[in-house]
Z-matrix of the N, CA and C atoms (Angstrom, degrees):
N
C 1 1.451
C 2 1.522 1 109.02
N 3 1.320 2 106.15 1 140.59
C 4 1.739 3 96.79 2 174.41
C 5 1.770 4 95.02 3 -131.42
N 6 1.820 5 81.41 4 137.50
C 7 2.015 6 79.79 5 -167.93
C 8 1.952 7 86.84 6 -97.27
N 9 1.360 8 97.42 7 150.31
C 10 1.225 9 111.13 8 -177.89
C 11 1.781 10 103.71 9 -110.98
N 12 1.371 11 129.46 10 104.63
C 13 1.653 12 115.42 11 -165.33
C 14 1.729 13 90.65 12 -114.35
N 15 1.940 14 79.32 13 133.25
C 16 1.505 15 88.50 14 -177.68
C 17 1.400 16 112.01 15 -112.69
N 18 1.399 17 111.78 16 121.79
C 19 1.503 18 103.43 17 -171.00
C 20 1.765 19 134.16 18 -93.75
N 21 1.045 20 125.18 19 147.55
C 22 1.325 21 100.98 20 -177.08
C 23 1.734 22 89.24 21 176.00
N 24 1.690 23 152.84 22 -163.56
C 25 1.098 24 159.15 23 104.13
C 26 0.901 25 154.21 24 -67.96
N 27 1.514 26 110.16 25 143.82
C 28 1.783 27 115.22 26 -147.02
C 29 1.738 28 109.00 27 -60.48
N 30 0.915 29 133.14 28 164.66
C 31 1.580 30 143.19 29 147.22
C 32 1.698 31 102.42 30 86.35
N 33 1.207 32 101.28 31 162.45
C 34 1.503 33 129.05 32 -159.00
C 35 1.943 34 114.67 33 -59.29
N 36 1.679 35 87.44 34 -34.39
C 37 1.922 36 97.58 35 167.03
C 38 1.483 37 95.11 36 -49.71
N 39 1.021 38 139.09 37 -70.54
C 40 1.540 39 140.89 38 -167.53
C 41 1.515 40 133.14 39 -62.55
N 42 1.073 41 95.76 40 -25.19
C 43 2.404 42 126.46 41 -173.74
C 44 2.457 43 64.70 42 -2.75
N 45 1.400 44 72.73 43 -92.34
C 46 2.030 45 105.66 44 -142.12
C 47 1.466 46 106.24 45 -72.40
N 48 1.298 47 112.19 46 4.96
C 49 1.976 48 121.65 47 162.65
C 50 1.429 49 106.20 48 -37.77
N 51 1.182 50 126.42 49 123.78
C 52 1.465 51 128.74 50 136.77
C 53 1.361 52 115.51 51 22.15
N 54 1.870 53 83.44 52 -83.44
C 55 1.198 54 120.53 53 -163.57
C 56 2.095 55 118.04 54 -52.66
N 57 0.914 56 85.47 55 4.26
C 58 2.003 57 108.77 56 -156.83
C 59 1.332 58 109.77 57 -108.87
N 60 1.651 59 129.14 58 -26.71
C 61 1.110 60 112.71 59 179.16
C 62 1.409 61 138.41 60 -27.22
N 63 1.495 62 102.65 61 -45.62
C 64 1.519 63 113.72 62 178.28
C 65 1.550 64 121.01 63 -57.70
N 66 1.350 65 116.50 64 -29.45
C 67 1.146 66 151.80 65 162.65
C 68 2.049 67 104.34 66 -39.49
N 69 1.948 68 79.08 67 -83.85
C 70 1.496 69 96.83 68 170.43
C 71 1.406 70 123.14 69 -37.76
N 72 1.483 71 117.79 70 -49.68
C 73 1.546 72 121.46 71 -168.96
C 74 1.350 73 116.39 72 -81.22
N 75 1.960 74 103.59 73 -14.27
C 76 1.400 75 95.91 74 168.97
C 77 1.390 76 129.83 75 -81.03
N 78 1.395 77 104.16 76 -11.01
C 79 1.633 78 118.71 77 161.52
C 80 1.064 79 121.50 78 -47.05
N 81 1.609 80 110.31 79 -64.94
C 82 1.468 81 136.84 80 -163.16
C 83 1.967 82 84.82 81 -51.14
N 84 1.624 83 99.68 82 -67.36
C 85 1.319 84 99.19 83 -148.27
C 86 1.804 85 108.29 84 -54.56
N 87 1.382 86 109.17 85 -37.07
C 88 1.831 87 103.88 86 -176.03
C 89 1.649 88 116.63 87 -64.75
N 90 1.198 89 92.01 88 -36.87
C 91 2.324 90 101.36 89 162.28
C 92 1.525 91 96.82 90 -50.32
N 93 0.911 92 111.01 91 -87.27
C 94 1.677 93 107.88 92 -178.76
C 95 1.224 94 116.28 93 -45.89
N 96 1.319 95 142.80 94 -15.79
C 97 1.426 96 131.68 95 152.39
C 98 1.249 97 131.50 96 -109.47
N 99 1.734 98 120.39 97 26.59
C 100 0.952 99 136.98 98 -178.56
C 101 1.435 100 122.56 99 62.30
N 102 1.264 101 125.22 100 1.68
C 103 1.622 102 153.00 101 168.59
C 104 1.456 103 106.66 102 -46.98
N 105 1.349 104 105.40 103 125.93
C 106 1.756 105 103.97 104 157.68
C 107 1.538 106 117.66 105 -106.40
N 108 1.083 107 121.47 106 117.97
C 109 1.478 108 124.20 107 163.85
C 110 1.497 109 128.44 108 -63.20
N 111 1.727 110 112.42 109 63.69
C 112 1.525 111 99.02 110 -165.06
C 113 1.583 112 99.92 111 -124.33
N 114 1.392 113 108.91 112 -24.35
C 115 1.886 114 114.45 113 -174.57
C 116 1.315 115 88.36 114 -53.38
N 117 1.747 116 93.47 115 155.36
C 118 1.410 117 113.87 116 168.92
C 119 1.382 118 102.55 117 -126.89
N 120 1.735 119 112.05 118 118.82
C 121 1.632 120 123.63 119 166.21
C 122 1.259 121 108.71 120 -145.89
N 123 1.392 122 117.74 121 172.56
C 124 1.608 123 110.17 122 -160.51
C 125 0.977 124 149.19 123 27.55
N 126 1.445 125 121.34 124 26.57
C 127 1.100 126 137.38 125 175.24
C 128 1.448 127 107.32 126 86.30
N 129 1.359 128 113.39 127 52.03
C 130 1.810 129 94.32 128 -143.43
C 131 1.658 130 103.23 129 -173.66
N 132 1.287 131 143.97 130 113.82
C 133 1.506 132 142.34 131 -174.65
C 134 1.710 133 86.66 132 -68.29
N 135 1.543 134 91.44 133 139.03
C 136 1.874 135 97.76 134 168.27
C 137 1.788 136 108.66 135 -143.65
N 138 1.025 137 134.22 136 -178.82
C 139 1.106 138 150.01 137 176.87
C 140 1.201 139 110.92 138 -168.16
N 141 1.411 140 115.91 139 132.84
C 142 1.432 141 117.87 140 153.87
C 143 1.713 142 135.59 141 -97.71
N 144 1.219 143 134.11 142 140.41
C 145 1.169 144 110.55 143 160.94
C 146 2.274 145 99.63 144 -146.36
N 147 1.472 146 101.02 145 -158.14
C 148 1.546 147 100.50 146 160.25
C 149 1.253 148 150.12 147 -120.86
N 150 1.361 149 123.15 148 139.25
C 151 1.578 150 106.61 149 -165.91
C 152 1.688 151 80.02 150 -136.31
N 153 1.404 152 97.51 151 127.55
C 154 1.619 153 130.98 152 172.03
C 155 1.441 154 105.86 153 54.86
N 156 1.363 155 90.05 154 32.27
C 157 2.237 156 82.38 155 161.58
C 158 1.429 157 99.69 156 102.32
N 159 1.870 158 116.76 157 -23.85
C 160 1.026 159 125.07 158 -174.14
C 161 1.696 160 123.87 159 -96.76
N 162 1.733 161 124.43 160 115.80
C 163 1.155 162 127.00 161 -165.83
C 164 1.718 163 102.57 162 -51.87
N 165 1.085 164 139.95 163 126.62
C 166 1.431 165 133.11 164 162.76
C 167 1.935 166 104.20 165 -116.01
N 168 1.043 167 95.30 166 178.65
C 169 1.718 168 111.43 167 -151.48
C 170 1.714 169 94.63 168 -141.94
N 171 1.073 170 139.73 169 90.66
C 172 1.458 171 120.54 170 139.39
C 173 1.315 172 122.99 171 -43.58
N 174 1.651 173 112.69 172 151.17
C 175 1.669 174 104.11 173 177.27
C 176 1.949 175 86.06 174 -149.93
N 177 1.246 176 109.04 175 118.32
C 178 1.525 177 127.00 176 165.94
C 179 1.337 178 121.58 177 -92.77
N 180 1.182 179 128.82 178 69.95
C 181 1.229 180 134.15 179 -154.81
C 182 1.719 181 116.75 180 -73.45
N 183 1.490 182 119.15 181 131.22
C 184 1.684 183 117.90 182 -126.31
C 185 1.258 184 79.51 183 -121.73
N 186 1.664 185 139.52 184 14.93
C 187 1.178 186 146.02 185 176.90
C 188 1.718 187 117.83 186 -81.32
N 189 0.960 188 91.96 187 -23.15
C 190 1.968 189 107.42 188 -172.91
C 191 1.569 190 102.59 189 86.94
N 192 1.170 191 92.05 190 145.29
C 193 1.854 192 94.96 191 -154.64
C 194 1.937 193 117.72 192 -56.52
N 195 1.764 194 113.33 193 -3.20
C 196 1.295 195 111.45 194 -173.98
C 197 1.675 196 94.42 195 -95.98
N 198 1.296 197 123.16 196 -0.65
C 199 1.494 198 87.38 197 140.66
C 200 1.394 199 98.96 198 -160.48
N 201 1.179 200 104.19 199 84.96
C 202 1.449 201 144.22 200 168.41
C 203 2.238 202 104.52 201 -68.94
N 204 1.315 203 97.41 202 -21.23
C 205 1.662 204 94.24 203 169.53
C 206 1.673 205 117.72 204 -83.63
N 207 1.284 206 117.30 205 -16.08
C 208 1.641 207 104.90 206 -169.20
C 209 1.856 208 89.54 207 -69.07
N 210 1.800 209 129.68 208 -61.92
C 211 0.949 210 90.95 209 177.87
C 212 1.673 211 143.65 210 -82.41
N 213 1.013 212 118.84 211 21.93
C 214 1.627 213 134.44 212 179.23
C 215 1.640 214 84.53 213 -77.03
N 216 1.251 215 133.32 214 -49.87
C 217 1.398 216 134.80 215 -154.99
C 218 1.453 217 99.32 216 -84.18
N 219 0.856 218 122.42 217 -56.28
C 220 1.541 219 129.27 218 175.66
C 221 1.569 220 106.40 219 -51.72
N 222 1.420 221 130.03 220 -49.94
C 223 1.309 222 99.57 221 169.25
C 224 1.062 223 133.74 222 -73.03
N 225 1.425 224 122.77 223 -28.38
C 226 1.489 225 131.10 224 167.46
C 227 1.308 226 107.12 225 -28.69
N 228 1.573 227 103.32 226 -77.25
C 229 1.619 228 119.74 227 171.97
C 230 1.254 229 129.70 228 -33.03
N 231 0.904 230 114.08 229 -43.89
C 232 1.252 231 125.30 230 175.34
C 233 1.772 232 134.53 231 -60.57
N 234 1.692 233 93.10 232 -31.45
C 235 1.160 234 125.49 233 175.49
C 236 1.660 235 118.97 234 -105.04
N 237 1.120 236 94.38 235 -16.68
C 238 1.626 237 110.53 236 -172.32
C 239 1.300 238 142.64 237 32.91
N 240 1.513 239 89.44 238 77.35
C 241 1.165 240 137.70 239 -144.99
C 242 1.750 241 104.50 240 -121.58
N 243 1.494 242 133.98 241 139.44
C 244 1.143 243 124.62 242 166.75
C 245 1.828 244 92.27 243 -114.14
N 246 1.410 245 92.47 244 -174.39
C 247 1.137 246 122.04 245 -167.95
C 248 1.559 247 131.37 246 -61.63
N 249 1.717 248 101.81 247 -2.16
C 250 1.443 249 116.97 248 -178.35
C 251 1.391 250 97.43 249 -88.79
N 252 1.382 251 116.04 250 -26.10
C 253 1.808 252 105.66 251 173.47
C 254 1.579 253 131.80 252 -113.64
N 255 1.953 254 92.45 253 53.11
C 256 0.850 255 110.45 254 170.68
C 257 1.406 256 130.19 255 -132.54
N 258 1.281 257 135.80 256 177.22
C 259 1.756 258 126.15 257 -157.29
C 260 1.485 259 88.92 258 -169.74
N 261 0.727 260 98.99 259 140.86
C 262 1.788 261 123.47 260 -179.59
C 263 1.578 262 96.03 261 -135.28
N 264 1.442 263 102.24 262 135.47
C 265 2.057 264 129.11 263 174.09
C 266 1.832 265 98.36 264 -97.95
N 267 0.694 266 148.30 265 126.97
C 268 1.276 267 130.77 266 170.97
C 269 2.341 268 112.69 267 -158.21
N 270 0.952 269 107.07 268 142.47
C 271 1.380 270 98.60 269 171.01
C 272 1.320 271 123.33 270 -63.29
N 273 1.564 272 108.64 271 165.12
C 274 1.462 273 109.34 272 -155.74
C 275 1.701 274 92.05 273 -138.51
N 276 1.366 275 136.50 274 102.10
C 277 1.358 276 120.15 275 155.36
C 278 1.133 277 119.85 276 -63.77
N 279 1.535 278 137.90 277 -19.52
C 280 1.707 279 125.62 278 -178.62
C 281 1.658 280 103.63 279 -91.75
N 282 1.033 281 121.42 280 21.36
C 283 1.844 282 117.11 281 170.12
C 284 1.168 283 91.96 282 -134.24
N 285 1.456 284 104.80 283 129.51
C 286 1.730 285 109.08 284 158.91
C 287 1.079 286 132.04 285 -55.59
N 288 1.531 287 128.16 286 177.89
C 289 1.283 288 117.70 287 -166.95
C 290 1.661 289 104.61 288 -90.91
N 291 1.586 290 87.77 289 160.82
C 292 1.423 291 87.99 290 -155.85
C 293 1.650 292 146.74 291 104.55
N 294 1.781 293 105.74 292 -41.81
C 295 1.029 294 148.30 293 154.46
C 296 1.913 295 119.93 294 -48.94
N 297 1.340 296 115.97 295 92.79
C 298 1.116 297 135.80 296 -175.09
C 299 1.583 298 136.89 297 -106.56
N 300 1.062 299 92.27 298 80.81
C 301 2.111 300 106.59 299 -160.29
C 302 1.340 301 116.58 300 -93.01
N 303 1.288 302 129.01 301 103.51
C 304 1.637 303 95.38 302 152.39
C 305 1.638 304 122.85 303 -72.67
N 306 1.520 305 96.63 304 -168.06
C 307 1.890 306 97.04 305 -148.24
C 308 1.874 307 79.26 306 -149.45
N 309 1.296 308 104.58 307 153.19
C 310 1.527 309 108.07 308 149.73
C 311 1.837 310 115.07 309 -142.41
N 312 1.349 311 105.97 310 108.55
C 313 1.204 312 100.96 311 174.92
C 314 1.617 313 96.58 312 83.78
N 315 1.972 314 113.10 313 175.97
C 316 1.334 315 123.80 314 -167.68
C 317 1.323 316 114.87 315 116.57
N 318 1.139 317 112.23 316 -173.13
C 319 1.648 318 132.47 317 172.20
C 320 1.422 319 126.16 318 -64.49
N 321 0.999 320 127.84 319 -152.07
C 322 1.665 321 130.03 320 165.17
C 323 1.851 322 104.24 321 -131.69
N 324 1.679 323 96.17 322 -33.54
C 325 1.914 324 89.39 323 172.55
C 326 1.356 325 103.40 324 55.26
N 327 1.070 326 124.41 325 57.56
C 328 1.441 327 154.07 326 -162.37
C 329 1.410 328 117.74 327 0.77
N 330 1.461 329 102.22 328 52.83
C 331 1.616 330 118.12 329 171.85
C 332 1.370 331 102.86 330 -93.48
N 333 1.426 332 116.61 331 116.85
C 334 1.518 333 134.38 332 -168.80
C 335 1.972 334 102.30 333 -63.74
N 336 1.257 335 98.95 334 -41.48
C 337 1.644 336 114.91 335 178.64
C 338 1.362 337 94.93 336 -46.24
N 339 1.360 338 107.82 337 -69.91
C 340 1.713 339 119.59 338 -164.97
C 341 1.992 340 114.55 339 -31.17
N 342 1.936 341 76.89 340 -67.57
C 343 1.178 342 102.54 341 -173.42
C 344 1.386 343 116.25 342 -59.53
N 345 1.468 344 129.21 343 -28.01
C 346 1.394 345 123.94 344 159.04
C 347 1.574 346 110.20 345 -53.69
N 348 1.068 347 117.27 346 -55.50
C 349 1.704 348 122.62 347 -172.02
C 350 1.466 349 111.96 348 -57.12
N 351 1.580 350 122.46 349 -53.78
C 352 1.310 351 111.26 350 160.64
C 353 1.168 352 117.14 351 -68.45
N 354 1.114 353 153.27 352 -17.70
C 355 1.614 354 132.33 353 164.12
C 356 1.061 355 90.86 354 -71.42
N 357 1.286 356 155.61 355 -105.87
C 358 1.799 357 149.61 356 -142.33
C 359 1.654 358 118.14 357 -28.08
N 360 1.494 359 83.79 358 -47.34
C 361 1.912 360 90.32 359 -173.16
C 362 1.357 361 107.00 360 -82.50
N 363 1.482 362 105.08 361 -31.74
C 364 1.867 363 93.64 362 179.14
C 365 1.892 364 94.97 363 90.32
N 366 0.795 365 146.64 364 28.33
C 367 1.071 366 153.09 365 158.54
C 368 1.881 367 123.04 366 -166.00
N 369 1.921 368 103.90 367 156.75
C 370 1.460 369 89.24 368 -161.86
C 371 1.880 370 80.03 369 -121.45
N 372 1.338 371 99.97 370 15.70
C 373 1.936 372 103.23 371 -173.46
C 374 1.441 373 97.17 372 -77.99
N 375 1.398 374 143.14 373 84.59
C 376 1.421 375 130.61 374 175.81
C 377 1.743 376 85.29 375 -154.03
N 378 1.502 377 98.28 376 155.33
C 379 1.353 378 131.25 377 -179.87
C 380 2.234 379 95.10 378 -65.18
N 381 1.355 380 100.42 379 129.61
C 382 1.115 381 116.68 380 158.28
C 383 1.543 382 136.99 381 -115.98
N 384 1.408 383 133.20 382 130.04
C 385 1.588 384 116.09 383 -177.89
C 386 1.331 385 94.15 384 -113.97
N 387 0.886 386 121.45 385 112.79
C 388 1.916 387 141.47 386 -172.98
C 389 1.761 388 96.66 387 -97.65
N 390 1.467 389 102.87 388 119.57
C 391 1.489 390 130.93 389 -173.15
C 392 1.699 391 97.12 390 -118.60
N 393 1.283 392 98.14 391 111.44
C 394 1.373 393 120.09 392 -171.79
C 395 1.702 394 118.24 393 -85.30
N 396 1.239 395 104.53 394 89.81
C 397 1.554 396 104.23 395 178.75
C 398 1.503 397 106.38 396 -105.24
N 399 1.714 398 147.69 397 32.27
C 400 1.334 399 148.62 398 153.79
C 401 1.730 400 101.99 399 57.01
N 402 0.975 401 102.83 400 151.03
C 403 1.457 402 122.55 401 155.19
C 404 1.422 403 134.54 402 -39.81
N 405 1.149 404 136.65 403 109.52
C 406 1.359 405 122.68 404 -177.32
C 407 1.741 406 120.67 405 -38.62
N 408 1.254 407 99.49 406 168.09
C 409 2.033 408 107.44 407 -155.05
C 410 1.223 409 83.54 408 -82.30
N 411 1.324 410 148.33 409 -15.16
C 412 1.754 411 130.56 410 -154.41
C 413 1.315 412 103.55 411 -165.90
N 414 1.436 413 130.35 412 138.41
C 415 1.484 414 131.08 413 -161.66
C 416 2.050 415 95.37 414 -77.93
N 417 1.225 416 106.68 415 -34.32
C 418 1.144 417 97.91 416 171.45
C 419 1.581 418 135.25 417 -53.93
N 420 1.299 419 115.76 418 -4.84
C 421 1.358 420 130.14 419 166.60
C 422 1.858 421 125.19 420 -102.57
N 423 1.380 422 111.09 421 86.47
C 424 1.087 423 126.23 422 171.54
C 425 1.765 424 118.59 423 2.42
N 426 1.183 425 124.49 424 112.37
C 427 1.763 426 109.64 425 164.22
C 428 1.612 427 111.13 426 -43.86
N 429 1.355 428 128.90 427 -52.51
C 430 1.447 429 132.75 428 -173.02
C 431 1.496 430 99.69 429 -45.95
N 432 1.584 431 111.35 430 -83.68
C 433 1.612 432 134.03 431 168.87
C 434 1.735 433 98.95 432 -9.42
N 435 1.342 434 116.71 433 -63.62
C 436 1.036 435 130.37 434 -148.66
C 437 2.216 436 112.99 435 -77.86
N 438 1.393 437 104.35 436 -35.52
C 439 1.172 438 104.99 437 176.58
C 440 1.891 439 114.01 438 -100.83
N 441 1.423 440 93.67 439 3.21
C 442 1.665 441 105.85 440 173.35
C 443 1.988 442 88.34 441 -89.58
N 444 0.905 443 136.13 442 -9.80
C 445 1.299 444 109.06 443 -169.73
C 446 1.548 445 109.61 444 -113.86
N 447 1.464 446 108.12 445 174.31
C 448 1.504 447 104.02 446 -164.58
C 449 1.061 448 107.34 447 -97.95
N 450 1.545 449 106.08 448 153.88
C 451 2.011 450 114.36 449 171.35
C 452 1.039 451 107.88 450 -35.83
N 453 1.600 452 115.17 451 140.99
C 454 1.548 453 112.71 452 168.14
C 455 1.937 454 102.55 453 -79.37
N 456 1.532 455 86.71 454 157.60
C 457 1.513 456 92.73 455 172.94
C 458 2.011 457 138.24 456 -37.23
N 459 1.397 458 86.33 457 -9.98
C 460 1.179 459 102.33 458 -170.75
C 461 1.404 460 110.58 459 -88.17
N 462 2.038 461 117.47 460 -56.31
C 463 0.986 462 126.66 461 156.47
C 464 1.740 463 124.14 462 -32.25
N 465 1.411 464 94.69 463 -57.03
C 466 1.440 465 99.53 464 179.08
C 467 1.491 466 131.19 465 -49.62
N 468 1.529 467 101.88 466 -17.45
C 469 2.091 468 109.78 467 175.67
C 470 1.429 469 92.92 468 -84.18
N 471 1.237 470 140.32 469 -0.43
C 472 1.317 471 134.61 470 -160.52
C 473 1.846 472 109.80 471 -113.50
N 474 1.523 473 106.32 472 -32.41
C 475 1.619 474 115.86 473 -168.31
C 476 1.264 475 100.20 474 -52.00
N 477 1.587 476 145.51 475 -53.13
C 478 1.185 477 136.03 476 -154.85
C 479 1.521 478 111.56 477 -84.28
N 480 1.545 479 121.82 478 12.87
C 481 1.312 480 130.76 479 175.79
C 482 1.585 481 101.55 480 -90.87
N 483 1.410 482 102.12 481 -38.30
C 484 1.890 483 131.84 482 -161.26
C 485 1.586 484 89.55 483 -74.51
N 486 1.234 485 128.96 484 -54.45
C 487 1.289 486 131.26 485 -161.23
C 488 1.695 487 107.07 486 -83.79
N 489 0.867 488 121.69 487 -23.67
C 490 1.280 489 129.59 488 163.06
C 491 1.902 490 119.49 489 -85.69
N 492 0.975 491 107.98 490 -24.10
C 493 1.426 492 111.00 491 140.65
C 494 1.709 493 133.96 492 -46.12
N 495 1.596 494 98.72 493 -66.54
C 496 1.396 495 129.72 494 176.28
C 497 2.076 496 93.10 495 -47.14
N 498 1.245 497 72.68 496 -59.53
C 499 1.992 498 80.86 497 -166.99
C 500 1.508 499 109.93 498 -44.86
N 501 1.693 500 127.52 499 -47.49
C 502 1.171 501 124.64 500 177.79
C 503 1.148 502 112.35 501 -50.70
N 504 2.144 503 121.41 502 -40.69
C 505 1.357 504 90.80 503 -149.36
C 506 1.578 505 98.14 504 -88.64
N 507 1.612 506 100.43 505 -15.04
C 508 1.820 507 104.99 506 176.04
C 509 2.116 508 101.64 507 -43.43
N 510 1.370 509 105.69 508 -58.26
C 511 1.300 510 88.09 509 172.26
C 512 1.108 511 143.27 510 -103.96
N 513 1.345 512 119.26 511 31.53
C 514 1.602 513 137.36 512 143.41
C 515 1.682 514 106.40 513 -63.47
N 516 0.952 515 137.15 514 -51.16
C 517 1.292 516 141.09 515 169.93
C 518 1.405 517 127.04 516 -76.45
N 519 1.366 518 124.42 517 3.16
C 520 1.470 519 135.00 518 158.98
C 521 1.511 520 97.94 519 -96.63
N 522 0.998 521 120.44 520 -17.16
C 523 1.719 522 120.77 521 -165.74
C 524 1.852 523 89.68 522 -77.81
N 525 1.474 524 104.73 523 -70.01
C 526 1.505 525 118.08 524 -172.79
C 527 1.509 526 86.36 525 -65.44
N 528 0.851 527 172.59 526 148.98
C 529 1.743 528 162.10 527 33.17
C 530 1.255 529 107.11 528 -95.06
């Protein structure tokens, strides 16, 4: 099984935050695999379905994204599973928007999400898909301020290009696992 944890915060203040993509792409991805995101385990909305033969696991972690690792850890655990069969969706301030990377292993670069997940798991060696929402337009606008708020209208004709991005490389890396 490879759990795919998508990060972002629970409830409707947040839907279209920045901060939510992971959230967002886990939508995209269960529509496209006929998946419902409604079980509740680990503290955390999940669904399962398959991509390339391979069982995968969404995990929406219902903690608020600063510690978005107790359930990333709990499913691992649960499944017993380390950290090579895992993938984190998460926003990216150093890629612009639009901008769709995977990552292997690194820092957290003071993503609170991150940094919950490597403290829980005890490792920062795991597959990343980095969702590029850029830097705010003016230093006068807070990083916090800035990934709590929602795509502008403009961004938003663009997400389902972004999420279908995300989706390839999610299954470029179920292919190789």
């Amino acid at each position: 099984m490879i759990i795919i944890a998508c990060l972002g915060n629970p409830g409707t203040k947040y839907r279209f935050n920045r901060h939510n993509c992971g959230f967002l792409t886990a939508y995209y991805l269960a529509e496209k695999n006929g998946a419902d995101i409604s079980k509740k385990q680990f503290n955390a909305l999940t669904a399962k379905f398959r991509i390339a033969e391979k069982e995968v696991m969404l995990v929406l972690p219902q903690t608020y994204m600063n510690l978005s690792g107790e359930s990333v850890s709990a499913a691992l655990k649960y499944y017993d599973l380390d950290h090579s069969s895992l993938i984190v969706i998460h926003d990216e301030l150093e890629l612009p928007f639009g901008d769709i990377r995977e990552k292997k292993g690194g820092g957290h670069k003071g993503h609170n999400g991150i940094r919950s997940i490597i403290a829980s798991i005890g490792s920062a060696d795991f597959a990343r898909v980095r969702f590029g929402i850029g830097r705010p337009p003016s230093d006068k606008i807070p990083v916090a301020s800035y990934v709590l708020s929602d795509f502008s209208p403009e961004e938003k004709t663009e997400l389902e290009d972004c999420y279908e991005k995300a989706s390839r490389l999610i299954e470029a890396f179920c292919i190789a696992k």
